[in-house]
C-alpha positions in Angstrom: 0.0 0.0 0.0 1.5 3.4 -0.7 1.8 6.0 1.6 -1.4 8.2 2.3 -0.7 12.0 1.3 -1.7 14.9 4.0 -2.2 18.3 2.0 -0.6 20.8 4.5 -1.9 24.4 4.2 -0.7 27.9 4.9 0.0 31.2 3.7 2.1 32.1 0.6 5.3 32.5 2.4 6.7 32.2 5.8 5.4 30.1 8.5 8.4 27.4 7.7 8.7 26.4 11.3 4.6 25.6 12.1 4.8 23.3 8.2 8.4 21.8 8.8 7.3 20.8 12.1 4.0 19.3 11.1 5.7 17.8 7.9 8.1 16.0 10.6 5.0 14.1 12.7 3.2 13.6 9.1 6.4 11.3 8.0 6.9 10.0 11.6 3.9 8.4 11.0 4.9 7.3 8.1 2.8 9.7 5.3 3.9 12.2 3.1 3.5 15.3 3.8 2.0 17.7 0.4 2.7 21.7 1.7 -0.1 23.6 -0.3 0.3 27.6 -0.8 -2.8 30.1 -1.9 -1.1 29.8 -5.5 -1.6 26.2 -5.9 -4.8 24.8 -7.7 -5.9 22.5 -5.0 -8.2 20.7 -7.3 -5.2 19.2 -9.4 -3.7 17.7 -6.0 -4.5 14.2 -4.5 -4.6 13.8 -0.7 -6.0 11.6 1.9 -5.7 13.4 4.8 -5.5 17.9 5.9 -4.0 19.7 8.5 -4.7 23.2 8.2 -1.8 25.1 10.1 -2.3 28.4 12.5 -1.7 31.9 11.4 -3.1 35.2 10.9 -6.9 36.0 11.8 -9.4 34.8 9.4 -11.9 37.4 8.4 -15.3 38.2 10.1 -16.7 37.9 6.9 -16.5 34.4 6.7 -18.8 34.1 9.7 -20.9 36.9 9.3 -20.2 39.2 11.4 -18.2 42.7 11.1 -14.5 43.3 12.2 -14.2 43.9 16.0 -10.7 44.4 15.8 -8.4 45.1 13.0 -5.5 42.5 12.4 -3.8 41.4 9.2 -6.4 38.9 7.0 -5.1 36.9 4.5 -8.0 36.4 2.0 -6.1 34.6 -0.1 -5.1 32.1 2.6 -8.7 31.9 3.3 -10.0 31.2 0.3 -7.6 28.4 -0.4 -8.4 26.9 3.2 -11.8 27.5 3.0 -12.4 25.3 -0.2 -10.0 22.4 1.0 -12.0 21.9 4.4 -14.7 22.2 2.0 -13.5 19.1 -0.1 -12.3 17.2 3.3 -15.9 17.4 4.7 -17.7 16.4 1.6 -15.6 13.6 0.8 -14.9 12.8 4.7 -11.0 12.9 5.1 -9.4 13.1 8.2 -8.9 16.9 9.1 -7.0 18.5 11.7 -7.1 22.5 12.3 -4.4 24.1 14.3 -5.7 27.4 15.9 -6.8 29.3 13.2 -7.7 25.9 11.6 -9.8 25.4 13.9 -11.5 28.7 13.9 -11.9 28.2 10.4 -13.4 24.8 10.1 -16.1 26.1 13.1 -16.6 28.8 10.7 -17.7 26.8 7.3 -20.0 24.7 9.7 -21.5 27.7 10.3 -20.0 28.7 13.6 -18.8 32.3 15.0 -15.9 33.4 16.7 -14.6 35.8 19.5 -12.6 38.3 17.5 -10.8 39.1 20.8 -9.8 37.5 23.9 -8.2 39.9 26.3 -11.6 40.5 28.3 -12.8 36.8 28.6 -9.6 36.3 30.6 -9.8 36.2 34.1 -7.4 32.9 35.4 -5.1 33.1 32.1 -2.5 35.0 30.6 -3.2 36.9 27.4 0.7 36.3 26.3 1.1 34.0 23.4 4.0 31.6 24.4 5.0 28.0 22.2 5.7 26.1 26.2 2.9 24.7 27.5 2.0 27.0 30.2 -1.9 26.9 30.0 -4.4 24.3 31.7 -6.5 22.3 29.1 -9.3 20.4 30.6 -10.7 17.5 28.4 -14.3 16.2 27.8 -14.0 12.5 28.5 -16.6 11.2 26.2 -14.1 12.7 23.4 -11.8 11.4 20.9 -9.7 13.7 22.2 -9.7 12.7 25.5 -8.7 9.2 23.8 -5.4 10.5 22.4 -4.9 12.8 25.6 -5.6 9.9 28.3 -5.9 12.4 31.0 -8.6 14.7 31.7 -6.4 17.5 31.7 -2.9 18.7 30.5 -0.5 21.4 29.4 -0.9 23.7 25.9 0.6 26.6 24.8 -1.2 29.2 23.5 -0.6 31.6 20.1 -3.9 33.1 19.2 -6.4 36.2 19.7 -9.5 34.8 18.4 -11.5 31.7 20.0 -14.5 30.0 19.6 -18.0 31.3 20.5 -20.7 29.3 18.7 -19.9 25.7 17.5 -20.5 25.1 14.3 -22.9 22.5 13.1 -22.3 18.9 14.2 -19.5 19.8 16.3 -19.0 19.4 20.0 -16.6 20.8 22.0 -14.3 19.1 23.9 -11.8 20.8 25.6 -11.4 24.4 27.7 -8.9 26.4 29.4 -9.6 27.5 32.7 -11.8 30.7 31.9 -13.7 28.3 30.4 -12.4 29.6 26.6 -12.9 27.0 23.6 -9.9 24.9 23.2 -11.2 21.7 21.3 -13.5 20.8 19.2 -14.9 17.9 17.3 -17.6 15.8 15.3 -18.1 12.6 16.9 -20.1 11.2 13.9 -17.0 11.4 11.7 -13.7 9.6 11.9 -11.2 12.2 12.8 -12.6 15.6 12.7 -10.6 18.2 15.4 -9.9 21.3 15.8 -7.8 22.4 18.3 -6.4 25.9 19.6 -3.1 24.8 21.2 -0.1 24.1 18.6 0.6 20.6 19.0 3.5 20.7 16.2 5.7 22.3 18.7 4.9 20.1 21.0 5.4 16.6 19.0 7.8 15.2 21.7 5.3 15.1 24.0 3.1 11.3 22.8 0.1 12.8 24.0 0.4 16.1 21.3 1.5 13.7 18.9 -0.4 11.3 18.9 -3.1 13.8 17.4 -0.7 13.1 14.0 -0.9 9.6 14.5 -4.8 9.6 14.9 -5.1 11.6 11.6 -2.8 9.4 9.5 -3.8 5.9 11.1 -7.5 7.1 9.9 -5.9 8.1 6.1 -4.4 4.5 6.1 -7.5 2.9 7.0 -9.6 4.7 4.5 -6.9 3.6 1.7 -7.4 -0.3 2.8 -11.2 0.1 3.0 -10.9 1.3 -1.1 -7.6 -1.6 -1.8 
């Protein structure tokens, strides 16, 4: 059986550390990992699994409602992301969003977000850090309390938006401790999960990887289903 292909998306330039890193636990896996850019025609590319990465904002627009706040947007970027979680949920790959991936995929199920965090915070920091210095506590009915096995554990925390509303089908699964949006899921589907934290920097910690793992095991299986 050949390797199952994850499509890992981003903005035009930069980010190399977030899609290196993920490319790493994609292949430690043992997938291939397919770095797609706002230029490529996603509909020419074959994959069997997604990881949308974190990054910049995504636009009120997408969910309806009108800036709050004023950060950088990347249309492009969300236009290219918006279509491939698109594809992923009508043809029912494994996805995984990373932060803004998240916030995306809660969007095109027809979810809103908080545009800014700063007053929801009472017990946490507001400074973005990569160490896991925040308190996620996990649903344990969850698939994510599956690849966790604990009921809580350390993130780290890069982002300004968060979850409000879920979008539809999706439960969430795991908070902080001002009770902020940290995990997400649809337990009717395979491997559908967003979550908040950036698990690619912390892939030498099994429990963060093994978010990867879960993604790619569920690729594989899919592939032998078709053999």
């Amino acid at each position: 059986m050949s390797k199952p292909v994850v499509a890992i998306t981003g903005p035009q330039k930069g980010a190399f550390g977030p899609r290196f890193l993920v490319a790493c636990a994609v292949r430690w896996y043992g997938a291939t990992p397919l770095q797609v850019r706002p230029s490529d025609d996603w509909r020419q590319l074959r994959y069997d699994a997604v990881v949308v990465t974190g990054g910049h904002d995504i636009d009120p627009v997408l969910y309806a409602a009108e800036p709050e706040v004023h950060p950088k947007y990347d249309p492009e970027r969300d236009a290219l992301e918006a279509a491939v979680i698109d594809d992923a949920l009508d043809n029912r790959l494994p996805l995984l969003g990373i932060c803004r991936g998240a916030q995306l995929l809660n969007a095109r199920l027809g979810g809103n977000l908080f545009q800014e965090l700063k007053s929801h915070r009472k017990m946490t920091s507001n400074r973005w850090t990569i160490l896991p210095l925040k308190t996620l506590h996990v649903d344990s009915n969850s698939q994510l309390s599956q690849l966790m096995r604990a009921d809580h554990c350390r993130i780290n925390s890069l982002h300004n938006q968060a979850i409000d509303q879920v979008g539809k089908g999706l439960v969430i699964t795991g908070r902080d401790l001002d009770g902020i949006v940290q995990a997400i899921e649809d337990p009717n589907r395979p491997f559908l999960i967003g979550v908040q934290w950036h698990p690619e920097f912390l892939i030498l910690s099994p429990r963060h990887r093994r978010l990867f793992g879960r993604l790619i095991a569920v690729a594989k299986g899919r592939m032998l289903a078709k053999s």
